[in-house]
Each structure stands twice: as C-alpha cells, then as structure tokens.
N, C-alpha and C positions, 0 to 999 in steps of 0.2 A: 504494500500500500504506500502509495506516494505522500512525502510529510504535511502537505497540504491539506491531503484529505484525515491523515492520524490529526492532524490540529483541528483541524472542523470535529470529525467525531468525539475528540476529549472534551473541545468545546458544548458540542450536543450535549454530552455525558453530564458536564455541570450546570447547563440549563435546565434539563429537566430532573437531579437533585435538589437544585436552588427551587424551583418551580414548585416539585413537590414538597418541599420542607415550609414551602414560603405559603402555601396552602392552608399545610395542617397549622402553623401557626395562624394565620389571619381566621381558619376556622373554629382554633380554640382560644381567641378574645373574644370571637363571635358569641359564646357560650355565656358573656357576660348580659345575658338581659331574664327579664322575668318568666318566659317559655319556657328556655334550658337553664335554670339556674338548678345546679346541685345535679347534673347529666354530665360523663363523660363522651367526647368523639366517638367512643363503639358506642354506648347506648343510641346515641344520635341517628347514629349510621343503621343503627337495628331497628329504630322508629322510622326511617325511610326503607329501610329495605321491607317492612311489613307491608305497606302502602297505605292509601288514604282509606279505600273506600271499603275492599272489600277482606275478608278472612283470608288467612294462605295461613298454608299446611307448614307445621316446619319445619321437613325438609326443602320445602321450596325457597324459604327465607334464610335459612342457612346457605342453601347453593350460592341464590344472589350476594350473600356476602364472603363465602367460600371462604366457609367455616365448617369443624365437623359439627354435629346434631347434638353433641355434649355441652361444647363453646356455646353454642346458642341458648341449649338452655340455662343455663347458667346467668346469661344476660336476662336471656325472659323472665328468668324469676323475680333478678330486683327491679324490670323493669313493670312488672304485675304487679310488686310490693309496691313500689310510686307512684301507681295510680296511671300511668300509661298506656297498657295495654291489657287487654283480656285475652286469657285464652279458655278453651272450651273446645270440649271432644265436637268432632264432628257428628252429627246426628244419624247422616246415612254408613258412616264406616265410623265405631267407635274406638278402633283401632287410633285414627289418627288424631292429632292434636292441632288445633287450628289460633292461630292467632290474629287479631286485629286492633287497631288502634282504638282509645276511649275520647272522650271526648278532648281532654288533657293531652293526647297524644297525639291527636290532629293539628292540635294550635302550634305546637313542636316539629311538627313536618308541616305546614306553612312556613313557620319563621325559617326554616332551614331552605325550606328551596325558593322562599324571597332571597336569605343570604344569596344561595349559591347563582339566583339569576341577574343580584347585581352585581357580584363578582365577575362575573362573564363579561357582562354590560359594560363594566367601568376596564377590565383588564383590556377586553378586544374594541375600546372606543375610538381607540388611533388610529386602526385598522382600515384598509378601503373594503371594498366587498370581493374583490380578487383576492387580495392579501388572507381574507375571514377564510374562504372557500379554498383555497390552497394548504390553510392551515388545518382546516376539518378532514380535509383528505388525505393529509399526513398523519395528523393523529390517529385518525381510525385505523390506516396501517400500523403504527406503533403498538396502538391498543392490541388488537390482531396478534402482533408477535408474544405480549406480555400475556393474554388471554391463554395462548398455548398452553405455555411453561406455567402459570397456578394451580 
C-alpha cells in the first residue's frame, strides 16, 4: 500500500475513534435532563431498542442490541424496577417473554431520538446534499463490514 493511502487510512482510523468517543460523550451529558435522569447509555439504548409502540419478544430486542438473552435480562429487570418498561408473557405462546415501553418509557425514547435527530441536524448542517449523500453511502458500506464481524 502506497504511504499516501497508509496516511489517509490511519487518518480514517482516528476519525471515526474521535467520532465514536465524541458520540458516546455528547450522548452521556445528554443524560442530564428530567427523562433520563438516574439511566445509564445501555438502559437508554435498551428503551430504544424495545421501541415505541409495540411489544417485542426478547430475543428480538437483544438481537437488535447484540446482546446474549442473559445481558438483557439483566437490564430489563432494573429497567421494570424504574418504572420503564413492562414485561409480560405473551398470551398466545406463554413460553415467551414480551417486553414494551410504559408510559415513563416512551417520554425517554422521545427525548433520545429528538437528541439523536438534532445531533444529525447540527453535525451534517455544513454539508451540501452531495457531500450528505456520498457520506450515507459510505457509511452504510462501513456499517456492512462492522455488521459482519459482531
């Protein structure tokens, strides 16, 4: 590989470390308001990956956060204990365990995906609409390769 291109990739490499670290920080100030106060980034992450509206099984919601089914519950329990989330056997298969947001937990996945659509907003505002569109088409291959490999 030519030094040009070892420099660009080292460089890639610290962009999206800074990128990602630069994230989870700005996402855990974000934490400072009345919604998520007394919430960790996983519980966060586990009251969006259940979703808004309806019940998911959970091994569904563990996949989406690609987690084993023990990790998870583990979360759901003190997230059940805070008044966030209900779970409850499913009625037609009592085998499985179904979890959904309470009312307390929908106000919490609001506040996080207003967070996460002005972050967007304000990060890609410099951007033209080529520059936005070239970058969503690079990241989804990147995603792609990191999706593999979890």
């Amino acid at each position: 590989m030519a030094d040009a291109a070892r420099e660009r990739r080292e460089e890639i490499d610290d962009l999206l470390t800074s990128v990602f670290n630069s994230i989870l920080r700005i996402e855990e100030k974000s934490l400072d308001n009345r919604f998520t106060e007394g919430l960790t980034i996983t519980e966060i992450h586990t009251i969006d990956a259940v979703g808004y509206r309806e019940a998911n099984p959970m091994n569904v919601v563990a996949s989406r956060l690609g987690v084993t089914l023990a990790t998870l519950t583990i979360c759901v329990n003190r997230l059940v204990e805070k008044g966030y989330l209900i779970r409850e056997r499913d009625t037609a298969d009592r085998r499985r365990v179904l979890v959904s947001l309470s009312r307390k937990g929908r106000q919490v996945y609001r506040a996080h995906r207003l967070f996460h659509r002005q972050m967007v907003d304000e990060a890609l505002g410099t951007l033209t609409d080529e520059e936005e569109r070239v970058l969503a088409e690079a990241l989804v291959k990147v995603r792609a390769f990191f999706e593999e490999r979890a």
